[in-house]
C-alpha positions as CSV (number, residue, x, y, z in Angstrom):
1,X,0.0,0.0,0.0
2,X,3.2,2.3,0.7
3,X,4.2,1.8,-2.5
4,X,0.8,2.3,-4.1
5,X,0.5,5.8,-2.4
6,X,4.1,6.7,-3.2
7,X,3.4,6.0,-6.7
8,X,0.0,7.9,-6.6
9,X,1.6,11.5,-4.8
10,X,4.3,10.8,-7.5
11,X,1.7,11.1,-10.2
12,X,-0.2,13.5,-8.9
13,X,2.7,16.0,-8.8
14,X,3.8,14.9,-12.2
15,X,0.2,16.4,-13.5
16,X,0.3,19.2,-11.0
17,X,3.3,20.3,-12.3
18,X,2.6,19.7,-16.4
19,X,-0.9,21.8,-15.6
20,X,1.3,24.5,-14.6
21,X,3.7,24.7,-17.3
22,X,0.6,24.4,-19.5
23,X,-1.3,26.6,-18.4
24,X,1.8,29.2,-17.0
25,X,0.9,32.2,-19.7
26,X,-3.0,32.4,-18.1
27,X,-3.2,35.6,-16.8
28,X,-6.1,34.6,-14.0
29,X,-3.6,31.3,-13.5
30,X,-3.2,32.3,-9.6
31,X,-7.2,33.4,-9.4
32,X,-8.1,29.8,-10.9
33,X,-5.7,28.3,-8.3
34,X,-7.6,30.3,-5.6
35,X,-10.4,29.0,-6.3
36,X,-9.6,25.1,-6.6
37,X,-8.0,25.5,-3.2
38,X,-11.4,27.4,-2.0
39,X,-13.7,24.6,-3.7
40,X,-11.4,22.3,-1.7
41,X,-11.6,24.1,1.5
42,X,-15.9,24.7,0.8
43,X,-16.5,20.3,0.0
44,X,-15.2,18.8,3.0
45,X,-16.1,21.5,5.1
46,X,-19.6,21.2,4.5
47,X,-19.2,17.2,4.6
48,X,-18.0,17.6,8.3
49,X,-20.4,20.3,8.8
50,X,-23.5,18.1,8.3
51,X,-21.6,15.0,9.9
52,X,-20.7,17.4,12.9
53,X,-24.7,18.7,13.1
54,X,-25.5,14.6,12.9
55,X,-23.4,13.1,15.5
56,X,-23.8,16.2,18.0
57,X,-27.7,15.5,17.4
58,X,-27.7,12.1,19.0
59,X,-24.6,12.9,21.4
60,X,-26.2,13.6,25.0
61,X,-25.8,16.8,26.6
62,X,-22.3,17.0,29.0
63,X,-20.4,14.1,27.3
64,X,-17.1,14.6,25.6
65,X,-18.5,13.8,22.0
66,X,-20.4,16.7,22.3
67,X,-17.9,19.6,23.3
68,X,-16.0,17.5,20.2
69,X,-18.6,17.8,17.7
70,X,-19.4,21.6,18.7
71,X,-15.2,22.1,18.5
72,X,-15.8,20.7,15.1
73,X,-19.1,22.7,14.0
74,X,-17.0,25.6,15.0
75,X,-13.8,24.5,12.5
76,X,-16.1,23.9,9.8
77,X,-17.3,26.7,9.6
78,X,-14.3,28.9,9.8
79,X,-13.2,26.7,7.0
80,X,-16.4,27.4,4.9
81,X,-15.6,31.1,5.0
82,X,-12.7,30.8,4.2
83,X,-13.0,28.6,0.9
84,X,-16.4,31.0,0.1
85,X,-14.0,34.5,0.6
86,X,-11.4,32.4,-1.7
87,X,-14.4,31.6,-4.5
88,X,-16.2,35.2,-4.2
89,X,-12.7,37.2,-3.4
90,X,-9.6,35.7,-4.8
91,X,-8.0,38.8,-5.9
92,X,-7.5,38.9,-2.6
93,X,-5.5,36.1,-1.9
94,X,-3.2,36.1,-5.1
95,X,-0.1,37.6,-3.7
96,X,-0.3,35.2,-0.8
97,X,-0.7,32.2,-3.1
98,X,2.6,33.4,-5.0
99,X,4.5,33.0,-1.5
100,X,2.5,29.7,-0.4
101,X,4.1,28.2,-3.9
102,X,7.8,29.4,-3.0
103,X,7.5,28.0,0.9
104,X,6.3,24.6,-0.6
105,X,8.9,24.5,-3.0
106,X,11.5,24.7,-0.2
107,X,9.5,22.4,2.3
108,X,9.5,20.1,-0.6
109,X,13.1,19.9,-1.5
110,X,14.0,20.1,2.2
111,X,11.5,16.9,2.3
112,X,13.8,15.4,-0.4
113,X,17.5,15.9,0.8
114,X,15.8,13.9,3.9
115,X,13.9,11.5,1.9
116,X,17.3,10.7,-0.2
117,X,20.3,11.2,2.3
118,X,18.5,9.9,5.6
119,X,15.2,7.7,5.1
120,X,17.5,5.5,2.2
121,X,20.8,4.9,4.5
122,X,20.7,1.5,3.4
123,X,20.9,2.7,-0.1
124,X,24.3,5.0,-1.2
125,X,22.6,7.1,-4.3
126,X,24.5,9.2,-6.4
127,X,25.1,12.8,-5.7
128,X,23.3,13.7,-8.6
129,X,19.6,12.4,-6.9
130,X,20.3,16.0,-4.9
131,X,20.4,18.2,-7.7
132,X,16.9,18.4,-8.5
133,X,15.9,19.4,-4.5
134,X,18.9,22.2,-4.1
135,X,17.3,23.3,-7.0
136,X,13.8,23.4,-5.7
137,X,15.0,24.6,-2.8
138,X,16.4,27.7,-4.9
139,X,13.6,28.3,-6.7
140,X,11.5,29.0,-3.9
141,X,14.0,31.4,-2.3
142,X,13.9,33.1,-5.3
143,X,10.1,33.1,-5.8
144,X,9.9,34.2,-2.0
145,X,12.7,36.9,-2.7
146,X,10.6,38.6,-6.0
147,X,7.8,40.7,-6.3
148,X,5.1,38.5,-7.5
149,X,2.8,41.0,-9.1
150,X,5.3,41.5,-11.8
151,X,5.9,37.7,-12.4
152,X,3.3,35.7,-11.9
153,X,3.7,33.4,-14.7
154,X,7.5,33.0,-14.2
155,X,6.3,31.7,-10.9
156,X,4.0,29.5,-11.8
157,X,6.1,28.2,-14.7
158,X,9.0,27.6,-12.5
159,X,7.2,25.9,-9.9
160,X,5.8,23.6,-12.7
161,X,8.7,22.9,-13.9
162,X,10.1,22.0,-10.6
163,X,6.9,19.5,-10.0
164,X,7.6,18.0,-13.0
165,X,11.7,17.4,-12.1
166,X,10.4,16.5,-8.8
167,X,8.5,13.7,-9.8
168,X,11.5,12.4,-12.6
169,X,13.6,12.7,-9.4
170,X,11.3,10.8,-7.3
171,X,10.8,7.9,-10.0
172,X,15.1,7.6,-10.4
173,X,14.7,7.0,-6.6
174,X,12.1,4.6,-6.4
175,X,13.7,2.6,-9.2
176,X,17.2,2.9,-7.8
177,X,16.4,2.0,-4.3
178,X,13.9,-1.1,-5.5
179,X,17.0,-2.9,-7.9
180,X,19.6,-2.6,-4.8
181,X,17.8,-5.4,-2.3
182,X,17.3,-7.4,-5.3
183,X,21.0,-7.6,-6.5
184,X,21.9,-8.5,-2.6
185,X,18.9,-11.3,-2.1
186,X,21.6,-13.0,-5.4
187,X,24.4,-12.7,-3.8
């Protein structure tokens, strides 16, 4: 199942990241983006929402459950605002996404120096596996480090372009790390 869900995120930011370079010259890209991620906030809040409003219904009065279920009411809807002011407003949080794509660029070639130097010790890969996430790592700097008004499609291109080198990276590793245990199981 590891392997499965490895394979899946791996896929996912493959498409992720040819999307972007795709669709990098959009002017509205980052408005689009908005409102995916407030579509995405606005679905699963309401699914807890109503859950929430079920369970606290037939949850007596005092018990834990209950304080739980009102601590989740309260979380939905915070999080149903704030997916509905992304849909109705995203103007508003442009800028910000600009910045939230540079820090996840970093966090995500941070997560792969770690992923390839210490979580595969009992595999020596080439230097060369931690190109890709210096570069990442870079790239975000650099998008965190620029007006984003003035660029927005540079930003989105690059960080499409790092997706997509991201996920090459992360297929070299799988494959390297799955043939080493097999060539020592012969031996």
């Amino acid at each position: 199942m590891k392997t499965t869900n490895n394979w899946l995120t791996i896929l996912i930011v493959f498409v992720v990241g040819v999307l972007l370079i795709v669709w990098h010259s959009r002017i509205d890209i980052f408005s689009w983006i908005v409102i995916a991620v407030g579509v995405m906030l606005i679905i699963p809040s309401l699914y807890s929402f109503i859950s929430a409003l079920v369970r606290k219904g037939t949850v007596s009065e005092g018990s834990s459950t209950h304080s739980a279920a009102t601590s989740t009411l309260i979380a939905c809807v915070a999080a149903l605002a704030l997916g509905i002011w992304m849909v109705v407003n995203p103007p508003f949080f442009v800028g910000l996404i600009a910045y939230i794509f540079g820090g996840l660029l970093v966090l995500y070639g941070i997560f792969h120096i770690l992923v390839v130097g210490f979580w595969n010790r009992e595999f020596s890969l080439p230097f060369f596996f931690y190109i890709i996430p210096v570069l990442m790592i870079v790239a975000g700097v650099v998008i965190l480090a620029t007006s984003v008004r003035t660029i927005s499609s540079v930003v989105v291109l690059i960080t499409g372009i790092a997706l997509v080198a991201s996920a090459v990276n992360s297929v070299m590793e799988n494959v390297g790390t799955r043939q080493i245990p097999d060539k020592h199981r012969e031996a």
